[in-house]
Structure formats: structure tokens, C-alpha cells
N, CA, C, O and CB atoms as a CASP TS submission, in Angstrom:
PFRMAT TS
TARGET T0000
AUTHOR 0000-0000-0000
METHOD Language model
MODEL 1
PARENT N/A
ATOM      1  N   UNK     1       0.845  -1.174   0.000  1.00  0.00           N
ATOM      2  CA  UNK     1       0.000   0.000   0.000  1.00  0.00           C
ATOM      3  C   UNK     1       0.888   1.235   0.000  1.00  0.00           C
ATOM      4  O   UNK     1       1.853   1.386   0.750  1.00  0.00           O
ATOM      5  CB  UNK     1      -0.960  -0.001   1.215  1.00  0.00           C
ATOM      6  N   UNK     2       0.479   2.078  -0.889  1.00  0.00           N
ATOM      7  CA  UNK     2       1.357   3.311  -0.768  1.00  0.00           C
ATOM      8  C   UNK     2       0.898   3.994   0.309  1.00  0.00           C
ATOM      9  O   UNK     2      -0.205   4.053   0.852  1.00  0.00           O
ATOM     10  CB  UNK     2       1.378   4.225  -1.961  1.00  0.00           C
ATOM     11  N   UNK     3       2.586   4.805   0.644  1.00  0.00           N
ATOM     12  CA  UNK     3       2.221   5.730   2.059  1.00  0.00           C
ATOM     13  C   UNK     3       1.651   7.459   1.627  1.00  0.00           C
ATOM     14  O   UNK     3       1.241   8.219   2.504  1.00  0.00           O
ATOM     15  CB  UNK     3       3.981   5.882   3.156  1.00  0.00           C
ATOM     16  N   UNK     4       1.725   7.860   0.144  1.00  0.00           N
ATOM     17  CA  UNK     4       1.400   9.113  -0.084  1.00  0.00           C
ATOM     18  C   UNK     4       0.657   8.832   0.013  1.00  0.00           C
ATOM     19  O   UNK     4       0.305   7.731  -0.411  1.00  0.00           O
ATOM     20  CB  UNK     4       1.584   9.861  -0.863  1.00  0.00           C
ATOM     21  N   UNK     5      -0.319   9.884   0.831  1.00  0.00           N
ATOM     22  CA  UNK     5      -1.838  10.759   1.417  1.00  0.00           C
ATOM     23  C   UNK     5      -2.789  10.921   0.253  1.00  0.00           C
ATOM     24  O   UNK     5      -3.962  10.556   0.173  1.00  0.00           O
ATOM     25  CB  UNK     5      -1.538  12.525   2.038  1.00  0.00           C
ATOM     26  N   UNK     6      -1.967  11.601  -0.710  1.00  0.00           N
ATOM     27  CA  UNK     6      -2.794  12.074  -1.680  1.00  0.00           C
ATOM     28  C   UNK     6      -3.183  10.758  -2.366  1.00  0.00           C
ATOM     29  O   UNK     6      -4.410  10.847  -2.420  1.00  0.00           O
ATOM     30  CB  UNK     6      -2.121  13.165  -2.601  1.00  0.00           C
ATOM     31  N   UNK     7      -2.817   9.517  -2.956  1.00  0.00           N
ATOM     32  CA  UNK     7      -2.542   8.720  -3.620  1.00  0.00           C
ATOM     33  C   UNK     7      -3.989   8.201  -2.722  1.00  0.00           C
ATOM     34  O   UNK     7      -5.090   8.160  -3.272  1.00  0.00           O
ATOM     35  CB  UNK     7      -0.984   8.132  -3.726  1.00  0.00           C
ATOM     36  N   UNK     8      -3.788   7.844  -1.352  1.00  0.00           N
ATOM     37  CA  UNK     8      -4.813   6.986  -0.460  1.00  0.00           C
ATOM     38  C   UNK     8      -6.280   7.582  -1.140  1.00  0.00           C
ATOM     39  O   UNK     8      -7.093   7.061  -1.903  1.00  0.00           O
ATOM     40  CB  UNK     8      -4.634   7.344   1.503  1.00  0.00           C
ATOM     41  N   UNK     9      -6.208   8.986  -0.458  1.00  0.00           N
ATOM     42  CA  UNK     9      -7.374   9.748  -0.257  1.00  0.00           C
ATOM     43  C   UNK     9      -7.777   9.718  -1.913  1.00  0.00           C
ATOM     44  O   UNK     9      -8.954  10.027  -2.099  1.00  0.00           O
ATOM     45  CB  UNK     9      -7.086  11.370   0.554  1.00  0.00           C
ATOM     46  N   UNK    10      -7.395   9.560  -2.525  1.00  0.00           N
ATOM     47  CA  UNK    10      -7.498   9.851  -4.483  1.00  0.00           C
ATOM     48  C   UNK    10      -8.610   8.004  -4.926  1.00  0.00           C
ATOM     49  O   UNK    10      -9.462   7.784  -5.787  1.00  0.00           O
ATOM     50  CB  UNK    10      -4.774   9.774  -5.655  1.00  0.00           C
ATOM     51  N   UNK    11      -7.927   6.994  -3.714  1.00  0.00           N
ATOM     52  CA  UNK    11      -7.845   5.613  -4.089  1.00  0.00           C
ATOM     53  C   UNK    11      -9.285   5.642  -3.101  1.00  0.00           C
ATOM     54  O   UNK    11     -10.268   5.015  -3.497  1.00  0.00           O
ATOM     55  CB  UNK    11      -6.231   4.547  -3.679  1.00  0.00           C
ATOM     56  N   UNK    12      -9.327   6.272  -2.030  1.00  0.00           N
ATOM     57  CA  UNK    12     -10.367   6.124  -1.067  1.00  0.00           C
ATOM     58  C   UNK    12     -11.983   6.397  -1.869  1.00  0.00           C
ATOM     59  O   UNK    12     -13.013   5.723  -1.885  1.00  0.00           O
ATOM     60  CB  UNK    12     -10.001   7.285   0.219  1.00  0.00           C
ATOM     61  N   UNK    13     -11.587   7.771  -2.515  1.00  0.00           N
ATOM     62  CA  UNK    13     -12.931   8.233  -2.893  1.00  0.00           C
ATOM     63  C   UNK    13     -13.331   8.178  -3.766  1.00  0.00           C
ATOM     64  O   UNK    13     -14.276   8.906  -4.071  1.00  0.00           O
ATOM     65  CB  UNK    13     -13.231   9.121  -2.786  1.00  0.00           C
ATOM     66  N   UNK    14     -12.568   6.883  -4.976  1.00  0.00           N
ATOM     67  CA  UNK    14     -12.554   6.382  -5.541  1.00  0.00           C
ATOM     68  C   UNK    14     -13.641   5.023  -5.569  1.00  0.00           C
ATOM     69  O   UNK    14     -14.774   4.923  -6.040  1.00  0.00           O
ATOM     70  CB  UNK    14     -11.519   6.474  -5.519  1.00  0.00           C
ATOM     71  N   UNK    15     -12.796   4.072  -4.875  1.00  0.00           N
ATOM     72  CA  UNK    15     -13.680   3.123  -4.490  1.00  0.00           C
ATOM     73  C   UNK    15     -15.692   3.497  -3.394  1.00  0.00           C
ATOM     74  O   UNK    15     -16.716   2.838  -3.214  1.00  0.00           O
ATOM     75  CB  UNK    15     -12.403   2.270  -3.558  1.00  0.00           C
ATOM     76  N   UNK    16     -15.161   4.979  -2.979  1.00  0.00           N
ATOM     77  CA  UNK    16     -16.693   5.048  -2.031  1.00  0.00           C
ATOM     78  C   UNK    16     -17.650   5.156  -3.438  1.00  0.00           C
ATOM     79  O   UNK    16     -18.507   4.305  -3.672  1.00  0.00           O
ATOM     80  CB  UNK    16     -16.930   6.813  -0.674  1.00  0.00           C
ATOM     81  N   UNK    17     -17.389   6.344  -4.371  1.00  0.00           N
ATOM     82  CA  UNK    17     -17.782   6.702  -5.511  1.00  0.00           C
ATOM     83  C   UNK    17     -18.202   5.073  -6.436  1.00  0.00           C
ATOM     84  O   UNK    17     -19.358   4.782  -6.743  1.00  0.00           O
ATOM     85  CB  UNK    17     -16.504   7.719  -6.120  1.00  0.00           C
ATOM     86  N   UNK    18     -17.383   4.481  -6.644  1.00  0.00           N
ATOM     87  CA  UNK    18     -17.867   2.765  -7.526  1.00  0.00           C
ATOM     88  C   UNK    18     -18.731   1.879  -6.874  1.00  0.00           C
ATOM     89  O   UNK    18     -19.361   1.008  -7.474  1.00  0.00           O
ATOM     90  CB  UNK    18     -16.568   1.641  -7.765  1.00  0.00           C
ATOM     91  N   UNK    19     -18.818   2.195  -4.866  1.00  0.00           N
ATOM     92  CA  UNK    19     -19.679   1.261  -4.192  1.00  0.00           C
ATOM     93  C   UNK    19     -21.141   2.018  -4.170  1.00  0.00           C
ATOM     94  O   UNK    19     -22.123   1.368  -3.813  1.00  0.00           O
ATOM     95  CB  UNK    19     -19.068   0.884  -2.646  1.00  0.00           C
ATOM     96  N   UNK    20     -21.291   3.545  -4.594  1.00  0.00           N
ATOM     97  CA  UNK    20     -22.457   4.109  -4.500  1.00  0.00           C
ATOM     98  C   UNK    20     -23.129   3.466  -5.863  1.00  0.00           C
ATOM     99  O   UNK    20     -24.137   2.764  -5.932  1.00  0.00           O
ATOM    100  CB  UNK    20     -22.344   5.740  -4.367  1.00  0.00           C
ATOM    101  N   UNK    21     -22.309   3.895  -6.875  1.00  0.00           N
ATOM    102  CA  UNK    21     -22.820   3.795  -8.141  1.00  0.00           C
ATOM    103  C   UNK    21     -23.603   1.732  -8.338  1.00  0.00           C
ATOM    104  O   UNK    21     -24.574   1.331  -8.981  1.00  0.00           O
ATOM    105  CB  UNK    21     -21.177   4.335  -9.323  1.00  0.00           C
ATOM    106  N   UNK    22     -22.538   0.919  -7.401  1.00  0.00           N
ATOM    107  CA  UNK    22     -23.020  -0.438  -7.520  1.00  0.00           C
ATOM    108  C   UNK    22     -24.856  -0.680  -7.346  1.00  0.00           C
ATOM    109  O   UNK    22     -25.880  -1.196  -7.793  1.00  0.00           O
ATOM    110  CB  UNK    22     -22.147  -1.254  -6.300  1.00  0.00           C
ATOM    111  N   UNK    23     -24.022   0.433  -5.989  1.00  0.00           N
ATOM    112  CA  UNK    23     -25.781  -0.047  -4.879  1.00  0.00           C
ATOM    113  C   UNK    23     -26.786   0.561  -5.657  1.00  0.00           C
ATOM    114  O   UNK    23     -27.848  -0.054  -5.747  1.00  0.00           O
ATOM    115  CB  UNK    23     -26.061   0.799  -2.922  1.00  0.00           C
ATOM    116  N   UNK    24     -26.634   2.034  -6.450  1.00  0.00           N
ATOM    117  CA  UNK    24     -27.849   2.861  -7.115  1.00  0.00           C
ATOM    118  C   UNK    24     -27.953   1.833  -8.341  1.00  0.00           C
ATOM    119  O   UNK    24     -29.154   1.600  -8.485  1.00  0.00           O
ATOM    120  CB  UNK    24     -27.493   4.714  -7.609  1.00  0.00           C
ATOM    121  N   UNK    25     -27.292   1.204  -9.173  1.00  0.00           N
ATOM    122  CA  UNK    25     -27.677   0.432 -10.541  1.00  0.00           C
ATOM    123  C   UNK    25     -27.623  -0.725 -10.129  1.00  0.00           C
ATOM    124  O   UNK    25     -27.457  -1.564 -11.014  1.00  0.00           O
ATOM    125  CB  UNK    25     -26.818   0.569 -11.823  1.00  0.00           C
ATOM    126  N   UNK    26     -27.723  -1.190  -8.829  1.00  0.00           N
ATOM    127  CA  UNK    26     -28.468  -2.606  -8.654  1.00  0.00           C
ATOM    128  C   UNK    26     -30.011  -3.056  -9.400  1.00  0.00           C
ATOM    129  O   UNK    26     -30.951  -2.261  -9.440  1.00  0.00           O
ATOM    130  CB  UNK    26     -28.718  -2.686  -7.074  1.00  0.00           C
ATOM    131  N   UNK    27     -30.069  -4.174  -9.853  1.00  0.00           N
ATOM    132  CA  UNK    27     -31.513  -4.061 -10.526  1.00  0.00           C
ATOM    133  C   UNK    27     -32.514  -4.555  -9.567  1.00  0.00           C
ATOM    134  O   UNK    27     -32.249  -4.774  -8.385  1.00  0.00           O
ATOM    135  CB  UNK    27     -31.662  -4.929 -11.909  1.00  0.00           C
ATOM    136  N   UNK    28     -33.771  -4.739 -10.152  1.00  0.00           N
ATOM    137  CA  UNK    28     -34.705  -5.026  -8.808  1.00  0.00           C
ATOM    138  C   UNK    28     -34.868  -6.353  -8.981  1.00  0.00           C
ATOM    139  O   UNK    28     -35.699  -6.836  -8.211  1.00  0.00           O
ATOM    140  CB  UNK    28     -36.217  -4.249  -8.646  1.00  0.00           C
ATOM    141  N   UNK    29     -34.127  -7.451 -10.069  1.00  0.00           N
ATOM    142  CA  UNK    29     -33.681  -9.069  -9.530  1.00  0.00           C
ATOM    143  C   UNK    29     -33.875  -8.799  -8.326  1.00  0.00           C
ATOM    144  O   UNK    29     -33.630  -7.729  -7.768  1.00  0.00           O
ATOM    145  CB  UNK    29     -32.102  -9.759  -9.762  1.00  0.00           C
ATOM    146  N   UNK    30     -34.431  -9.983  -7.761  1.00  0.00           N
ATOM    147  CA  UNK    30     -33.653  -9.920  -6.071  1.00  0.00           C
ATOM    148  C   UNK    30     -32.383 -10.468  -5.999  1.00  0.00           C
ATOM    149  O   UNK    30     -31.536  -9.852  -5.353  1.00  0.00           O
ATOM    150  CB  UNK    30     -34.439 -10.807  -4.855  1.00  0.00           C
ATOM    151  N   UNK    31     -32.047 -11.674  -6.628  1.00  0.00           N
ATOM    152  CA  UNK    31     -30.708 -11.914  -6.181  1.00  0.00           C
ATOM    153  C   UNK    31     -29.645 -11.226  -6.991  1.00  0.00           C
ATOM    154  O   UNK    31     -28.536 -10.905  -6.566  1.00  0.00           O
ATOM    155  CB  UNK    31     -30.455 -13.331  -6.174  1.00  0.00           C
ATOM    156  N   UNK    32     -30.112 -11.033  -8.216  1.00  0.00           N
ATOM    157  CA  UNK    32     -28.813 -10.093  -8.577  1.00  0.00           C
ATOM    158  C   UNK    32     -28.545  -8.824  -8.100  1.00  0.00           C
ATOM    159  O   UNK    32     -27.409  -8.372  -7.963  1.00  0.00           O
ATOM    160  CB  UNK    32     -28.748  -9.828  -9.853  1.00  0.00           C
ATOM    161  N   UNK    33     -29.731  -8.154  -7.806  1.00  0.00           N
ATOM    162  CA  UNK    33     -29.416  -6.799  -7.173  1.00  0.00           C
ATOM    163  C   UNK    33     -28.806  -7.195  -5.723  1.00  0.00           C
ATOM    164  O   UNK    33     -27.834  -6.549  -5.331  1.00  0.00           O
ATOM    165  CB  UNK    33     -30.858  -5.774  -7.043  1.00  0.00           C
ATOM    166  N   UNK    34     -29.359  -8.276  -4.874  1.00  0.00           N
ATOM    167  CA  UNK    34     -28.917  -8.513  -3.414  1.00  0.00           C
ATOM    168  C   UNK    34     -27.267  -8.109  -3.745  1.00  0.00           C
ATOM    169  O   UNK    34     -26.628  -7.173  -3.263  1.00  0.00           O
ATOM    170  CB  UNK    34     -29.261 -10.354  -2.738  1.00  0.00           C
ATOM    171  N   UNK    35     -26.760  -9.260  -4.844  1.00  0.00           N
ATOM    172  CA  UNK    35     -25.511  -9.471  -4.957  1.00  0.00           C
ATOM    173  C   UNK    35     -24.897  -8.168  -5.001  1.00  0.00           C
ATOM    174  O   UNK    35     -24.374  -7.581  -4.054  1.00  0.00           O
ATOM    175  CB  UNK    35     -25.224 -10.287  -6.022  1.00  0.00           C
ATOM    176  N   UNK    36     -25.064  -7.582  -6.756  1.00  0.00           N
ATOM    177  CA  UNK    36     -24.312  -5.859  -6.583  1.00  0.00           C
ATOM    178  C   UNK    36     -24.713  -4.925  -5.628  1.00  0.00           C
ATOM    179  O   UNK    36     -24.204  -3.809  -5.726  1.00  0.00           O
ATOM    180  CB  UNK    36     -24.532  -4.926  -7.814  1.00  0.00           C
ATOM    181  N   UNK    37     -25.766  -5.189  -4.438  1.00  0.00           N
ATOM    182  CA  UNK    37     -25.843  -4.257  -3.347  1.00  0.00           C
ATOM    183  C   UNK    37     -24.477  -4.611  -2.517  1.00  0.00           C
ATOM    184  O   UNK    37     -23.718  -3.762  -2.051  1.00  0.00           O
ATOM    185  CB  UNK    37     -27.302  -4.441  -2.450  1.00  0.00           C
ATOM    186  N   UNK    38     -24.336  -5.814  -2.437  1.00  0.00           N
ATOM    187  CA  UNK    38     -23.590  -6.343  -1.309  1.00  0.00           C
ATOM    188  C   UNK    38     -22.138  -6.034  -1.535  1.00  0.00           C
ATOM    189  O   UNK    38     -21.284  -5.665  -0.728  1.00  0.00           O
ATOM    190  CB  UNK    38     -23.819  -7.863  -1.128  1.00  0.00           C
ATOM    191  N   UNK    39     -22.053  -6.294  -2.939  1.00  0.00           N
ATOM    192  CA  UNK    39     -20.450  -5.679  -3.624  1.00  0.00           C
ATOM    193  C   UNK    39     -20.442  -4.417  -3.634  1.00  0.00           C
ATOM    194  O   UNK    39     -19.335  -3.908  -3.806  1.00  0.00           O
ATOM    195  CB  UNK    39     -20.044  -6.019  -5.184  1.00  0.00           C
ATOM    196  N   UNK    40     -21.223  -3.805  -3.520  1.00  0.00           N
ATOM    197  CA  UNK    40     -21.087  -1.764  -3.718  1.00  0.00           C
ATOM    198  C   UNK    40     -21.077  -1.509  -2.295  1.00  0.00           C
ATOM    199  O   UNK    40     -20.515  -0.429  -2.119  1.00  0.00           O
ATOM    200  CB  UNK    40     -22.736  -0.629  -4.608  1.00  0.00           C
ATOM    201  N   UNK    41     -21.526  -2.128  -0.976  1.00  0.00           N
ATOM    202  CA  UNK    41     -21.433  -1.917   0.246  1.00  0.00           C
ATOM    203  C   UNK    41     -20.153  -2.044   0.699  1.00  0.00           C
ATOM    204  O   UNK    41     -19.472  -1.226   1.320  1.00  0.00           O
ATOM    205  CB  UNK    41     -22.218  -2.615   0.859  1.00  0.00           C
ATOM    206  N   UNK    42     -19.767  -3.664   0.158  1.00  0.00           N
ATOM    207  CA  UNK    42     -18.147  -3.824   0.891  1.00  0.00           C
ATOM    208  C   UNK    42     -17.233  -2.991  -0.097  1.00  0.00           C
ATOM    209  O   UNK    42     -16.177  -2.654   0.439  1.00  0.00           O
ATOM    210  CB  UNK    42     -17.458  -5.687   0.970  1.00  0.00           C
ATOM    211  N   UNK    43     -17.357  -2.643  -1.202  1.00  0.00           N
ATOM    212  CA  UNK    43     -16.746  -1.858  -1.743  1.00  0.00           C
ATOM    213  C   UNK    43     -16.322  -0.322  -1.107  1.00  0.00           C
ATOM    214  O   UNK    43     -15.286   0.342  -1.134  1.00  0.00           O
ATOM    215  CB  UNK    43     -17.402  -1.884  -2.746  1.00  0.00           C
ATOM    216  N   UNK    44     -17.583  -0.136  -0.567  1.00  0.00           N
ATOM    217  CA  UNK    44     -17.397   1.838   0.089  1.00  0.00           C
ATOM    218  C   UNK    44     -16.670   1.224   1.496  1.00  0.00           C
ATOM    219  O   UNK    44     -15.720   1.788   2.040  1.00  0.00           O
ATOM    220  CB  UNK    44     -19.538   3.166   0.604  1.00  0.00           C
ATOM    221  N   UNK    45     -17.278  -0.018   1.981  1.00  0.00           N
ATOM    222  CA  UNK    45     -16.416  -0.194   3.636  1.00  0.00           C
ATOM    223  C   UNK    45     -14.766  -0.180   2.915  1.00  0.00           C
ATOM    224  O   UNK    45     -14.156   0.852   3.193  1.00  0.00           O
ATOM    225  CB  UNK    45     -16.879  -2.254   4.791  1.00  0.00           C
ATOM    226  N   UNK    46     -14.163  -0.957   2.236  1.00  0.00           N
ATOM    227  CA  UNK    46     -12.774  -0.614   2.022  1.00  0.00           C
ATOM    228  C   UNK    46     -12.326   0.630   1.949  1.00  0.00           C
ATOM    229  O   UNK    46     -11.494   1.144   2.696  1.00  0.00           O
ATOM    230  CB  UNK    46     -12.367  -1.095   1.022  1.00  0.00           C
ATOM    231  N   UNK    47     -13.081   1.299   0.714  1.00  0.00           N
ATOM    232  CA  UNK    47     -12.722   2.858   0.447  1.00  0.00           C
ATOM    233  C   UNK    47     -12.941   3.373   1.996  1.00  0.00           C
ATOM    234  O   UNK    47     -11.804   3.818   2.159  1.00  0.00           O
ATOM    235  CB  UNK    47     -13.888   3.754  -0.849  1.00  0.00           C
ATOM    236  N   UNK    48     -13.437   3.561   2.931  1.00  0.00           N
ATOM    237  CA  UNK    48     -13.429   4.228   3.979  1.00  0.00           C
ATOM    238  C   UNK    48     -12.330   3.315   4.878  1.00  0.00           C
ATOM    239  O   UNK    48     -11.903   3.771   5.939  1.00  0.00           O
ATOM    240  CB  UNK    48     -14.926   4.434   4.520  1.00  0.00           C
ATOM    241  N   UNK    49     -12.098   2.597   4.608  1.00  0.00           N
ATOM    242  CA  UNK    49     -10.849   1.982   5.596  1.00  0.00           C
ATOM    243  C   UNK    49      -9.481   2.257   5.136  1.00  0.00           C
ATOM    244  O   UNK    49      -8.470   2.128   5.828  1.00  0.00           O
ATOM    245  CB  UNK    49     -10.886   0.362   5.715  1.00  0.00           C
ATOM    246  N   UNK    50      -9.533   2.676   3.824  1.00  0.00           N
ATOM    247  CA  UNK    50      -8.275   2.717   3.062  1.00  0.00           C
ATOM    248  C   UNK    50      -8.163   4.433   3.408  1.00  0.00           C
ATOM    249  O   UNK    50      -7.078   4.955   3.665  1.00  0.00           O
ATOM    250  CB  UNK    50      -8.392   2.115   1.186  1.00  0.00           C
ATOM    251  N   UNK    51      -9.143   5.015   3.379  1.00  0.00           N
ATOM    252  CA  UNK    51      -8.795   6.149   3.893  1.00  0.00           C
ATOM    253  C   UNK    51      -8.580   6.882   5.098  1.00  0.00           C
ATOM    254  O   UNK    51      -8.157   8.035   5.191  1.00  0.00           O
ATOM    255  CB  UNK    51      -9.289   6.576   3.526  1.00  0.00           C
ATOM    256  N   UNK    52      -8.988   5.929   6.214  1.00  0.00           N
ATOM    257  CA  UNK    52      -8.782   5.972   7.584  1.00  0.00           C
ATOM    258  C   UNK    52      -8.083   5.267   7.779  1.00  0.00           C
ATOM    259  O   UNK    52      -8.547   4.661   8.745  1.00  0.00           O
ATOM    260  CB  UNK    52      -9.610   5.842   8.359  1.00  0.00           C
ATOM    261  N   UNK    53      -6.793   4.666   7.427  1.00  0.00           N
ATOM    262  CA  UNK    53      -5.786   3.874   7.580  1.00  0.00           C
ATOM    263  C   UNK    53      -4.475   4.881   7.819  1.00  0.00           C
ATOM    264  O   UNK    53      -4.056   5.677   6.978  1.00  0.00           O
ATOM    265  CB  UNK    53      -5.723   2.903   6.343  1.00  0.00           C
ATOM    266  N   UNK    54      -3.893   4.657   9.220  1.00  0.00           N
ATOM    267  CA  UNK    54      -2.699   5.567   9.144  1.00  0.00           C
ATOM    268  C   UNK    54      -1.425   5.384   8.405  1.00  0.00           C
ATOM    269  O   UNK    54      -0.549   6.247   8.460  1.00  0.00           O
ATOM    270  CB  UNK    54      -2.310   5.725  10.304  1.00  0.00           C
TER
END
């Protein structure tokens, strides 16, 4: 993992931004949308860990 700030925070709001977009174009399948809800959720939990990571 790189230690530049800018690089994190660039990578952070990155991934929150791809886990919103998962969860909003989930379809109303149930299981396929369950699925890309569930991948756009753990997706933004990384991006917020990657950016709260010292």
C-alpha cells in the first residue's frame, strides 16, 4: 500500500464513488441486485478503511 496521502485519499474516494454507483444500478432481480448491493457496500467499507488507515 502506498504511504502518499494524496494517492490513499485519491484511491479512497474512488472506491466510495464505484460502491455508490453499484448499490444505485443494482436491478430489482432480487438476487442479482442482493448481490451488486452487497459488492457496492463492501466496496465503500474498504474505500473508507483505506482512507482511515494511518
Amino acid at each position: 500500500m502506498s504511504t502518499n496521502p494524496r494517492t490513499k485519499r485519491f484511491l479512497s474516494v474512488t472506491l466510495v464513488i464505484l460502491g455508490g454507483v453499484l448499490m444505485f444500478l443494482a436491478p430489482e432481480n432480487i438476487w442479482i441486485g442482493a448481490v451488486l448491493f452487497a459488492l457496492g457496500a463492501s466496496v465503500e467499507i474498504v474505500g473508507l478503511v483505506v482512507g482511515h488507515r494511518k
